[in-house]
N, C-alpha and C positions, 0 to 999 in steps of 0.2 A: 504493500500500500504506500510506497515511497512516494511516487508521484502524488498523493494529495495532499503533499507537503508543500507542493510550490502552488500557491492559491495563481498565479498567473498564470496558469496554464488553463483553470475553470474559468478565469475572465478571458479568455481568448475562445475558449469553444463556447461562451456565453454569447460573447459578441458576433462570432460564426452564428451561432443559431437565430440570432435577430435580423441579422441583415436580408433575408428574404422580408420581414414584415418593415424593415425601412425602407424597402425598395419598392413595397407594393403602394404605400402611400402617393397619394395626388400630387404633383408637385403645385406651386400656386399659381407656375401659367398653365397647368391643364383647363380644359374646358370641360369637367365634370362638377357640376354645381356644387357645394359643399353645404351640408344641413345645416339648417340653426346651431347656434350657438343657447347650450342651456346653462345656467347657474342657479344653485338652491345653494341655503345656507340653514340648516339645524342645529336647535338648542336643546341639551339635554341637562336637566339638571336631576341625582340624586342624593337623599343623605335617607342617611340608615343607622337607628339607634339599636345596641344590642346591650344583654345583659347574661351574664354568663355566670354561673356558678360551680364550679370542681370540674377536675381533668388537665389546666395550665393553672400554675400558681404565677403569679406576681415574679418577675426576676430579682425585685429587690424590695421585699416586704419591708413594710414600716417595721418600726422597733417595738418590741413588744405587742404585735397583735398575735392573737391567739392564731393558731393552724388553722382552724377551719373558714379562717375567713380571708385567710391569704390569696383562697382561690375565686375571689367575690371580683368582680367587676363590670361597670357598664361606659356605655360609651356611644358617640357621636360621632359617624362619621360621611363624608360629603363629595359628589365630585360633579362638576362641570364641565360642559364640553361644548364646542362650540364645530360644526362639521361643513368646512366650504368645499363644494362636490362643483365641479366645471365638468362638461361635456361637448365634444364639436366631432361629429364625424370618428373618426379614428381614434380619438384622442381623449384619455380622460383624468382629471387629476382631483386629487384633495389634501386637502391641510385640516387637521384638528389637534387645537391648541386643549388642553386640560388643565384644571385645577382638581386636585383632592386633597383628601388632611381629616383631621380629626377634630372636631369642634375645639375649638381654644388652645388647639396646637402652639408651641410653640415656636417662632418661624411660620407662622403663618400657613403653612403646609407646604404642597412642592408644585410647581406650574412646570409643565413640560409641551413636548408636541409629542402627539399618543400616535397620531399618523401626519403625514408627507410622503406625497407619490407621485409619480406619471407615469400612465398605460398607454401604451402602443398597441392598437389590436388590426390587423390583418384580416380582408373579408372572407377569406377560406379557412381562417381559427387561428391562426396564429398569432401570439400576443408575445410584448415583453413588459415590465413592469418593475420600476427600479424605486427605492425611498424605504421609507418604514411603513412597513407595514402589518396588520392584524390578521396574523395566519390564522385559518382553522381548517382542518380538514376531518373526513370522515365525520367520526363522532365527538369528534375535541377531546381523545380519551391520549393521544400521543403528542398533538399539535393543534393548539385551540385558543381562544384570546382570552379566556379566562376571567369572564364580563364580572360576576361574583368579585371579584377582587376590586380595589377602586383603583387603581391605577391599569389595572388589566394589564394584556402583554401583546406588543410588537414586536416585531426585527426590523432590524436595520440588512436589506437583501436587492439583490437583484435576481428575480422572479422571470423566465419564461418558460412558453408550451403552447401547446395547442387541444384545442375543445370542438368538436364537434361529431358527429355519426354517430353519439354513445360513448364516444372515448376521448377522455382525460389525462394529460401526460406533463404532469409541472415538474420543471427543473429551480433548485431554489440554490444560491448560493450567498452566502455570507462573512463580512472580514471585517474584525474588530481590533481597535487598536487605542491603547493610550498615549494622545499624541505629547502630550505633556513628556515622557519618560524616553530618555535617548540608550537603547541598549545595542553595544558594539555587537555586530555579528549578527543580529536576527530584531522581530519583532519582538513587543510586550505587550500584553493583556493579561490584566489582573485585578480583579474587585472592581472593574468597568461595569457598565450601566446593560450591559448585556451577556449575558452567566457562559460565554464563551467563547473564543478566540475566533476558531472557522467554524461552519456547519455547508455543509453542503449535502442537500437531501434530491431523493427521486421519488417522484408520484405518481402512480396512475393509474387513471379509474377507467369500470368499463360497465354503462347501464344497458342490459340484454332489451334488443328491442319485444319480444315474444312474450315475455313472461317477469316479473315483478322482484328482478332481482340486482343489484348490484353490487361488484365487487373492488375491491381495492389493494395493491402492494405500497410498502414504504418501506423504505433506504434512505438510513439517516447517517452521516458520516461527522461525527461533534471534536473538534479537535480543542482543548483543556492545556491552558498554560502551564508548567512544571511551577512548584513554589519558587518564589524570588529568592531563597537563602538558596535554594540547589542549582545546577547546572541548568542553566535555562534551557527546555525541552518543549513542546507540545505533542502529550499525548492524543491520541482517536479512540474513541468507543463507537461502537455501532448498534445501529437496531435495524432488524430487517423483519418484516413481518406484513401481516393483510387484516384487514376489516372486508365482512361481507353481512349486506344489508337483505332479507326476502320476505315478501309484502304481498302477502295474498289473502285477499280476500279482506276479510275482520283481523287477521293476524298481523304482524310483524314482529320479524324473529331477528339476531343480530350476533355475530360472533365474531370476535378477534383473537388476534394470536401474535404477539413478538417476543422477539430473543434479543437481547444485548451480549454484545461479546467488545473485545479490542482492551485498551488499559485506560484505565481513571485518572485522573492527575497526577496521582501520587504514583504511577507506572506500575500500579498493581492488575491482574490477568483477568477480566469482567466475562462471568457467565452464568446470565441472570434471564429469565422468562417470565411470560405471563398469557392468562388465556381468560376470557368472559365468555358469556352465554345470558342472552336476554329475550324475553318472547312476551309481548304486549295480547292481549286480546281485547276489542272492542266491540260489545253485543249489540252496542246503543250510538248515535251521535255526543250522548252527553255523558256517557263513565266509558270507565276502560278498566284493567286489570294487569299487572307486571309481576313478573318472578323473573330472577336473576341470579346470576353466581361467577364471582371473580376470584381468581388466582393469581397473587404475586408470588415471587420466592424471594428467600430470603434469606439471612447467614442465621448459621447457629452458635458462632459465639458473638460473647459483647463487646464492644469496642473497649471498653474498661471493664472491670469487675462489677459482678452487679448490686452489690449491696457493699456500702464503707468499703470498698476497697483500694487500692493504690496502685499502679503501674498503667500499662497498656499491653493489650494482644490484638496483634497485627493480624487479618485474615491473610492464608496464602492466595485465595480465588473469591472475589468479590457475587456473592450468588444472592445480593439484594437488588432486587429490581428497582432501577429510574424510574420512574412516572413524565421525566422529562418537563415538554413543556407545554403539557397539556390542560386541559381547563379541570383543574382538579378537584373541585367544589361540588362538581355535576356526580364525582363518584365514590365508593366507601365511607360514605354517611355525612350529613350537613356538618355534623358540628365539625367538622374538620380534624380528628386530630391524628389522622392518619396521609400522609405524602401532602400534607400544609405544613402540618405543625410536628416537627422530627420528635424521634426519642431521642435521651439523651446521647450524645456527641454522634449523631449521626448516625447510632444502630439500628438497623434495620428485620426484623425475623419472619419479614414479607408477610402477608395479608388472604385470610381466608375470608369472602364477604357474599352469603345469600341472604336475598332481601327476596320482599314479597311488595305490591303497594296497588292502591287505587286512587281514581281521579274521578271526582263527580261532578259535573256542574247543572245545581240546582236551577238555575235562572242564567240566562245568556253572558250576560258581562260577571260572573262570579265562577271561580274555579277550588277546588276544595281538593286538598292531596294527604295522602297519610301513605306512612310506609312503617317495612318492620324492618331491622338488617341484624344478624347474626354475625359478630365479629368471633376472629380467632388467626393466632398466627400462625404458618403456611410452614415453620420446621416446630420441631419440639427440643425445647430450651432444659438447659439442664436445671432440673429443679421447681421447674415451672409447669401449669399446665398450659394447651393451647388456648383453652376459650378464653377472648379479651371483653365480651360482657354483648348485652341487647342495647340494641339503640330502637327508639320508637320515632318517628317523627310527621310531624302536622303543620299545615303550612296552608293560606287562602291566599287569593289575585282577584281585586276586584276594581274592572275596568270603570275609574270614576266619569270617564269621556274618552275619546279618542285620543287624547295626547295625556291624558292621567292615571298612574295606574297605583292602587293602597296593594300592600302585601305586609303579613304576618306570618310567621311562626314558632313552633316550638317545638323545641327535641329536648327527649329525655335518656339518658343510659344510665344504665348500673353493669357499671364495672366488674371484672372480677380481680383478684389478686396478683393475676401475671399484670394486668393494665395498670395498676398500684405500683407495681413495682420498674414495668418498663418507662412510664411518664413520671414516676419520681414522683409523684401527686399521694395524698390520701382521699378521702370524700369518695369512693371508689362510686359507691351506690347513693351518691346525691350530686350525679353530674347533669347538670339541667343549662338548656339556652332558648331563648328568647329573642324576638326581632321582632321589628317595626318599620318599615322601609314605605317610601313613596317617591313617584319616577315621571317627571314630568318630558316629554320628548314632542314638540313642538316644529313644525317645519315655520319659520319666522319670515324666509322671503323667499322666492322665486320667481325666475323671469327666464324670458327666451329672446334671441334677434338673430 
């Protein structure tokens, strides 16, 4: 895999692959009329209050409070977003500037640009597309924007492919860099604004024209700066794997499958899996029914010892599966404390997670969801058992207009002892969360010439 070491070589066959779609564009003395020119500009504003109690404690508990309240907290939090979408012909771009933060933050919270882009598309399907942008593909369970979160996630990439007959085939390539930091002999990237040096991925999808099925492969290539004290290095890990989606009738069924292999940052040997199985059924226009079941793996020892203890053990073969950079909120239970929120120092004993759930909606603008999820971890831990506890959870959406939307929920688990012990928490069986969220998304201006 030497050659994906020299990122020049993927902006060279990136730029090959574009120049059919620059060359198929109008020039401006053709005499092919060119469409309107369209611009809209969208406002989104959300803030979303939560209240949590056990499962994460406080990182630096007041002095003298009791244990059990260590794990108490609520909180405010907000984002804005402002979405300018141009479109002419061939050509289409956008800029979205964000605000998020935490009510009475200090520092005011963080302003960024969430997106910046230009698309190039080709009237036989071919497109290129360079800037940051809000990937999501398949099910968002690999590579997804990860809306849940208030800052969500983009890349910084240059995107091409081509779409059309039923078949999907994106080329995405990416190169990050600290330009601040001058290192003799190679690049740097490290604790940058993007959790990795390269990535260059392969996609492609293919929807059967006959029958109500689609499938998909992905090839991820994640190249990881070496730590700054070592010999400056970039490691590759890889995932190769498929999502396939099939949709007949009342049903919809759904399965995945990847492998990670290559080495970690620390140039340790990564061989790590995973596999879901999901199947909806819908009797009615207004409920449905889901049962589920995911498989991560995972290592069998700790990164440290797991109770007061001192030292460190190294794994020799890393077999905890990434989650990467997917919308991770959508799977292995709301309240997140599983590939959001780590065990301590990053151990991992992978994730066993069947769920069951339904959607009712009583009256048209109101949606009503409950679910069950059976947690437990994917090896068996010495001294531990696997099951990590029930999580219950409930949650409504109710459309106050067109641009308004109220949502609540709440989840409950009760922990078992291995979860006590791997989150370093007590409160095992009073782990409870609560929300309050409202999402206003308004289209503010548009216009054509």
């Amino acid at each position: 895999m030497g050659f994906l070491k020299d990122i020049r070589l993927w902006i060279f066959v990136a730029f090959m692959l574009s120049q059919p779609i620059l060359a198929a564009q109008p020039a401006a003395t053709d005499s092919i009329p060119s469409k309107e020119n369209e611009l809209t500009v969208d406002f989104q504003f959300l803030a979303r209050g939560e209240s949590r109690y056990g499962g994460l404690k406080q990182v630096q508990p007041f002095a003298g409070e009791e244990e059990e309240n260590e794990a108490k907290y609520s909180f405010i939090q907000g984002r804005s977003r402002l979405a300018i979408n141009y479109k002419r012909d061939w050509l289409a771009a956008r800029v979205t500037p964000q605000h998020t933060g935490v009510w009475g933050q200090s520092g005011k919270g963080a302003f960024n640009l969430y997106e910046t882009w230009a698309k190039l598309t080709a009237p036989f399907g071919l497109f290129a597309q360079v800037g940051r942008v809000a990937l999501s593909y398949d099910d968002e369970r690999i590579i997804g924007s990860d809306d849940w979160a208030m800052a969500s996630s983009s890349h910084d990439v240059l995107r091409v492919g081509y779409e059309g007959h039923g078949h999907k085939a994106h080329v995405i390539l990416a190169y990050n860099q600290n330009s601040d930091v001058v290192w003799t002999g190679d690049t740097y990237y490290q604790d940058g604004g993007q959790p990795y040096k390269t990535m260059q991925d392969l996609w492609y999808h293919y929807d059967f024209s006959n029958i109500p099925l689609g499938a998909s492969l992905l090839f991820m290539n994640i190249g990881m700066q070496s730590d700054p004290d070592e010999p400056l290095h970039t490691w590759f890990q890889h995932l190769l794997g498929g999502y396939v989606s099939f949709s007949p009738r009342r049903w919809k069924t759904e399965f995945s499958y990847y492998h990670q292999f290559g080495k970690s940052e620390l140039g340790m040997k990564i061989d790590a899996w995973m596999a879901s199985a999901k199947a909806s059924f819908r009797p009615a226009s207004n409920y449905a029914f889901t049962v589920g079941y995911d498989y991560l793996s995972g290592d069998k020892k700790f990164a440290v010892p797991p109770k007061d203890g001192i030292g460190m053990m190294r794994h020799e073969v890393i077999k905890g599966f990434s989650t990467v950079y997917g919308s991770h909120h959508k799977f292995y239970g709301a309240m997140d404390f599983f590939y959001v929120s780590a065990y301590l120092n990053g151990f991992t004993p992978g994730l066993q997670n069947a769920y069951v759930g339904a959607t009712y909606k009583p009256i048209d603008k109101l949606t009503l969801n409950a679910s069950y999820h059976y947690l437990a971890t994917a090896t068996k831990l010495e001294g531990m058992g696997t099951p990590l506890g029930h999580e219950v959870e409930l949650d409504a959406h109710y459309a106050l207009s067109r641009d308004v939307d109220v949502s609540a929920g709440f989840s409950w688990m009760k922990g078992s002892e291995t979860m006590e012990l791997l989150k370093r928490t007590s409160n095992n069986n009073q782990m409870r969360w609560g929300w309050l969220s409202v999402s206003v998304n308004p289209r503010i201006f548009s216009t054509k010439w």
